[in-house]
N, C-alpha and C positions, 0 to 999 in steps of 0.2 A: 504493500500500500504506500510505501513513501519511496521515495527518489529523493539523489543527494548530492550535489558536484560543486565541487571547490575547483577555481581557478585563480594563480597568482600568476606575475609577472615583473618584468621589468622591462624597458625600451629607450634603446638612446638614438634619435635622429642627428644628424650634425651636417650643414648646406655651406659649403664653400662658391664664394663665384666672383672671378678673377676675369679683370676684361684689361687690355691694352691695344688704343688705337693712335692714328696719325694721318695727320690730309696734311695736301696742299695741292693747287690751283698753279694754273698756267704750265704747265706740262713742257719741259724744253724739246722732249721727243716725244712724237703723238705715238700714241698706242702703247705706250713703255708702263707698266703700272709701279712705280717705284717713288717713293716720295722724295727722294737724292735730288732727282732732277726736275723740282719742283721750283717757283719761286720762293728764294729760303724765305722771304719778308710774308708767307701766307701760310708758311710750314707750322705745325702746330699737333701739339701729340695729349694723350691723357692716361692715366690708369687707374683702376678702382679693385680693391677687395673687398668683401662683403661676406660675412659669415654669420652664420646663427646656431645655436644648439638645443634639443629637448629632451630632458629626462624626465621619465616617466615608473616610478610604481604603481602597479595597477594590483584590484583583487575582484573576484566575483561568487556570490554563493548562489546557488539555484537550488531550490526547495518543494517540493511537490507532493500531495497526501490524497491518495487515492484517486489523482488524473483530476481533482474537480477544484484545490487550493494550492493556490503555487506564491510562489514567492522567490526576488529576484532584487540579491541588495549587491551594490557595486562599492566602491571605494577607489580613491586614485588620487597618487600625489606626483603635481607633474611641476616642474624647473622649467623658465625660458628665461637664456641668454639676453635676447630683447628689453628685459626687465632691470631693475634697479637694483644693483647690487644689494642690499639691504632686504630685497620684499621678491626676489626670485620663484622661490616654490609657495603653493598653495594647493591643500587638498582638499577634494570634490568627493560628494556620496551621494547615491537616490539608492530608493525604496520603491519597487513596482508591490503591486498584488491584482491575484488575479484569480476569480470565481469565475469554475465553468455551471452556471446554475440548473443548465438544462441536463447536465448529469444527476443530479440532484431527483432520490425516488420517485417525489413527487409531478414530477413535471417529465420524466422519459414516456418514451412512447407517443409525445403528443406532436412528431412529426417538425421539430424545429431544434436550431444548435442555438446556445447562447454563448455570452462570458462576457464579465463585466471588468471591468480594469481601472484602477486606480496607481499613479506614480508620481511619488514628490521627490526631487532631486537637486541637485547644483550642476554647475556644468562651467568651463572658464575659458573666456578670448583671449590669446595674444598675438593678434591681427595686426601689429602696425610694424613699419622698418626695425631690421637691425640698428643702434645704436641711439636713436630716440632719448634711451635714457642718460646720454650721455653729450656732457658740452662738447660743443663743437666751433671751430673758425671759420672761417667763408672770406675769400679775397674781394678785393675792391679795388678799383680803379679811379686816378686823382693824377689831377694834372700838376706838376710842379715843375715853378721855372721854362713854364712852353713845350713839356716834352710830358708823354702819359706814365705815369709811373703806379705801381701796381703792391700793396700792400695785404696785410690780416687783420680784420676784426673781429669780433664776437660774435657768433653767430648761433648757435641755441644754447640757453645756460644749463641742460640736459637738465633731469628728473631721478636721483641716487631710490625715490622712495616711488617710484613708477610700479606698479602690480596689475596682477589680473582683473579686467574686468569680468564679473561674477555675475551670471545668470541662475535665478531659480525655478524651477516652473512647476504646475500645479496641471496635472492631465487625467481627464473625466475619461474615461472611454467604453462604448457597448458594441459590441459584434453580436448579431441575428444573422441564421440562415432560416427563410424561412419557405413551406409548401416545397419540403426535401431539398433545398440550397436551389431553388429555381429563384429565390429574391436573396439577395446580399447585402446586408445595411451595415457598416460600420461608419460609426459617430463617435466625435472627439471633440470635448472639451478644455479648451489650455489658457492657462492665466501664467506667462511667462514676467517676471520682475525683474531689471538687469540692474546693479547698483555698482559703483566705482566706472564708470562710463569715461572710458578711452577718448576724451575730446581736447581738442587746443584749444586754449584759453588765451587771452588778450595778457598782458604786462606790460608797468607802467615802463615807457620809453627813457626815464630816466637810470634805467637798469641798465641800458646798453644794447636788450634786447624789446624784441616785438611778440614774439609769441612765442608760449609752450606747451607742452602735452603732458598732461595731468588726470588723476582718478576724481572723476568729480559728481555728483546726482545720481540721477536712478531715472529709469522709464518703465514702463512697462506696455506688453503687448498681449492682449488677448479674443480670442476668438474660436469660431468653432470651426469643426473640416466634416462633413457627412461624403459617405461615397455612397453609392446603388447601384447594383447590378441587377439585372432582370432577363430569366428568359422565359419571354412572351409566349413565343411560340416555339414546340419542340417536337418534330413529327419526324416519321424517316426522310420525308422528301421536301420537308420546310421547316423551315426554323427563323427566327428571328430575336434577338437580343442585343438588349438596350444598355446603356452604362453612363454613370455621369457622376460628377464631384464639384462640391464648393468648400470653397475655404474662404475665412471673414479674417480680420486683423482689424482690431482698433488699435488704437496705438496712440500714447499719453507721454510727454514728459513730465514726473513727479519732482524732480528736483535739481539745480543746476548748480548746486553747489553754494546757494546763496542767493543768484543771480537770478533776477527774472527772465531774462536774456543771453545769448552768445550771438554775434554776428557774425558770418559768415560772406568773403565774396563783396565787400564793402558794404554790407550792409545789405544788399539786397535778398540773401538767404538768409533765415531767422530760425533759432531754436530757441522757443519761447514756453515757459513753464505752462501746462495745460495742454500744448499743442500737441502735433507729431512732429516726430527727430527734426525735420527740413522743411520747413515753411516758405514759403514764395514772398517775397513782399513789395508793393508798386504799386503807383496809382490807378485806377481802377477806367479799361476804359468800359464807358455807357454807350456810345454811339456814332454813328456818323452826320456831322453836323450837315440840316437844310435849310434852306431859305426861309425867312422867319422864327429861325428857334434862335432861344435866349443863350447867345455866347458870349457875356460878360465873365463869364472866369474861363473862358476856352481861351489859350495860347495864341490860337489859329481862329479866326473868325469868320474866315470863306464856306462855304459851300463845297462839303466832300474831306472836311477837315475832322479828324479824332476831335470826341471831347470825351473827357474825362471826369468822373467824380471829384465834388468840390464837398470835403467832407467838413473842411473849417470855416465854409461859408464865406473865405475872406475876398472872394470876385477873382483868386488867382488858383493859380495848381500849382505844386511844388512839383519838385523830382522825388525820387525813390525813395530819398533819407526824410522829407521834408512831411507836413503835418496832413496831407491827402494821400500818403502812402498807407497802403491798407492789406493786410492777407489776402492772397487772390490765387493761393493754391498749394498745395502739399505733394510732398513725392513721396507719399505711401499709398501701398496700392492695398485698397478696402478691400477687393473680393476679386478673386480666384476663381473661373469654371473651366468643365470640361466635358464634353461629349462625345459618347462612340455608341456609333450603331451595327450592326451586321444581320444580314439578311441572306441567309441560304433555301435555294432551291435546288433539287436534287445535285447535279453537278456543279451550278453556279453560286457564285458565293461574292455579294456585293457589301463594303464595310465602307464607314467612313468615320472622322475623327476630328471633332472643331473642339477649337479651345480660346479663354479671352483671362482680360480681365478689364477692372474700372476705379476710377478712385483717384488716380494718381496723375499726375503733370508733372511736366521739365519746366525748367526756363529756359527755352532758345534764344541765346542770345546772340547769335549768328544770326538766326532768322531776320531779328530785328534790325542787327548794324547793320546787315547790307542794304536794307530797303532806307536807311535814312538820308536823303537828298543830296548830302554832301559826298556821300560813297561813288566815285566814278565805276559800278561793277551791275554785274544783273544784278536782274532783282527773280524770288519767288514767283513764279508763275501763278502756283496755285492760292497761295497768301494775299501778294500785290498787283493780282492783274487781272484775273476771274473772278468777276462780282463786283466790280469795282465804280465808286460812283464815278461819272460822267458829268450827266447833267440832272437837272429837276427830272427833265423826262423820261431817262435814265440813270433812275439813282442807285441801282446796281442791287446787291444784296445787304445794305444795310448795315455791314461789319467790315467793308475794302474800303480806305480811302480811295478820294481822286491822287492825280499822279504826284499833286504838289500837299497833298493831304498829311502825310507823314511829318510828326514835329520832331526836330531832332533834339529837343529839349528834355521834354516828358517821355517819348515814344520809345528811347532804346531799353529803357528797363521800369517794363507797366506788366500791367496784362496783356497785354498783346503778344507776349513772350510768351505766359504761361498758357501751356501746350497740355492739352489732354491727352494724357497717353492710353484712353480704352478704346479696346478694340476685340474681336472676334474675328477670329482665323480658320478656315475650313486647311486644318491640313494635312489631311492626305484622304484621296477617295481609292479604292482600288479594289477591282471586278477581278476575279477570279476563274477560274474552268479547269476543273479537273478532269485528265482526260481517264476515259474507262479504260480500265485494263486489258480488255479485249487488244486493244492496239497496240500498247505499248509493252505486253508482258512477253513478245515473243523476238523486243528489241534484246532481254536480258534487264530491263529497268524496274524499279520496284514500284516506282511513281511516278506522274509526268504531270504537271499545271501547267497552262497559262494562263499568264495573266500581264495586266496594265496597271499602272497605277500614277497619281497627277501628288505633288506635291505641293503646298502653299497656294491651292487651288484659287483663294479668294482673301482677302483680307476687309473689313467692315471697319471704321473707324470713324 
């Protein structure tokens, strides 16, 4: 009735990477690849070492009492190099458990599998560069006396007390098979906490430096993940089955170390206590200005011109840092799906498989510098020239400027940047034909298909 398995360990990874390069321009003898016969005044060489190391003690117990209680506790003490001399190792534990209930007297027989699952644990990031935790110079160039002269400063005042950032998480989960496993449900609940959060922080400039990377706040992320499988229909000569999954993510920051705020990117990305990790932040645009509407606080006051929310009512718009700047989007992505179908008739067998998600935006900001007036380059076809207003009689789709529409003041970092990245992807379809055996079995072959198949069929966005 019981089962019983002990596993220990130990493991040391260690990443060496060594690079040495050298250019130069104007070549004295064409097709010669040699940097000798370079102009020496363009000659120029570099080389970098980079190393990291991880050690790792690990252990696991697995526990089991009559195939229906199980139980599964890990332990692990793992070292990264990366880290601060001082705060190197830290160790990690979870606890699964696990009820098969449909084993259970009472409930066999009644044509369905359960188990229900419960796991609390730790788990640890050391995600960022080799040497992070450690000061470091950085060269600079100064012109003295009419000639450029080239010396060392300061350049990050490293972190001796740098550590793992520390995830905990909290996971619900139920498996059903049910009408003999022709329906599949597995559901998961997770409430993951991350605290000592791997972020650069600002520092005052009279220190000699600008920014460093420090343990600082807590977020957290939670949401559910259900999957389904189903077969519809199961006959000798047809069949059909269905499949699909979502995953959700909310996602909070709880604490910043003190700060209501971190800036990011000069301010135009924002990690703001209550929010998610990466916040968008710009002035918001509302519309494309027409003839007789009120643009006293628009920049631009033509006909086919951006206006923008005037959130301080003062008749003007600021830029990105300024007091009409407002969150206009996040790059966390809420929800996750997925679909697959398949459809068999006797020989043929057609499936296919879309998947998406929604929730989330970029900042393009490419997008936007090239379309601002000043930029001698194309411009987006589909952004700045499809849809685009004209005239009163063709005032386009209501969201393109005209061609002089674009302000180069407010426009390179608004909304207009922030880019929805949801979409639904059909990707892959693919028709099948098995050939009968009659044909193919006196080649000596045991099986013979064709078949087609299209990938990234379609995208929706």
């Amino acid at each position: 009735d019981h089962s019983f398995d002990v596993l220990g360990g130990y493991t040391l990874q260690q990443k060496v990477t060594e690079s040495v390069s050298a250019n130069t321009k104007q070549l004295k003898v064409p097709n010669v690849l040699n940097v000798n016969i370079g102009n020496p005044d363009t000659r120029s060489g570099s080389n970098s070492k980079i190393e990291s190391s991880l050690v790792s003690y690990l252990g696991r117990l697995n526990y089991g009492f009559k195939d229906k209680y199980l139980l599964t506790a890990t332990v692990r003490t793992d070292g990264s190099s990366v880290f601060g001399e001082n705060k190197r190792y830290q160790t990690f534990g979870s606890a699964a458990l696990g009820w098969r209930f449909s084993e259970e007297s009472f409930l066999q027989g009644q044509g369905f599998n359960g188990k229900l699952r419960v796991s609390y644990g730790t788990s640890g990031s050391n995600a960022i560069p080799p040497f992070e935790s450690r000061a470091t110079l950085a060269t600079v160039g100064h012109s003295f006396g009419g000639s450029a002269v080239f010396g060392t400063s300061l350049g990050s005042p490293g972190n001796i007390n740098l550590t793992w950032e520390t995830s905990t998480q909290l996971d619900i989960g139920l498996d059903l098979g049910l009408f003999n496993n022709r329906l599949n449900v597995v559901f998961d609940y997770f409430n993951n906490e991350t605290t000592s959060l791997l972020l650069t922080k600002g520092i005052v400039p009279s220190s000699g430096y600008s920014t460093y990377l420090t343990n600082i706040g807590s977020m957290r992320n939670k949401g559910i993940e259900l999957t389904l499988n189903a077969d519809v229909i199961d006959t000798e000569d047809l069949g059909w089955s269905v499949g699909g999954n979502i995953t959700t993510n909310d996602q909070e920051i709880l604490d910043l170390g003190g700060d209501p705020e971190i800036q990011n990117f000069f301010g135009a990305l924002r990690r703001v206590v209550g929010g998610e990790l990466q916040q968008i932040r710009g002035p918001k645009m509302i519309g494309i200005a027409r003839v007789g509407d009120d643009q006293s606080a628009q920049p631009l006051k033509t006909p086919g011109a951006y206006m923008y929310e005037d959130l301080d009512g003062n008749g003007s718009i600021s830029n990105f840092l300024g007091a009409d700047a407002q969150l206009v989007g996040d790059t966390n992505v809420d929800l996750m799906y997925g679909l697959s179908t398949n459809v068999r008739y006797k020989n043929w067998n057609l499936s296919a498989l879309l998947n998406g998600q929604a929730g989330a935006y970029v900042y393009d900001f490419w997008l936007i510098q090239i379309a601002a007036p000043f930029r001698q380059t194309n411009l987006s076809k589909e952004f700045f020239y499809d849809g685009r207003y004209i005239s009163e009689q063709n005032p386009g789709d209501g969201k393109t400027p005209a061609a002089n529409g674009f302000d180069a003041a407010v426009g390179p970092v608004s909304s207009v940047g922030a880019i929805k990245t949801d979409y639904m992807r059909i990707r892959n379809v693919t028709l099948n034909y098995d050939v009968p055996n009659s044909l193919y079995e006196r080649l000596g072959l045991s099986s013979a298909r064709i078949y087609t198949s299209i990938e990234n069929l379609h995208t929706f966005t």
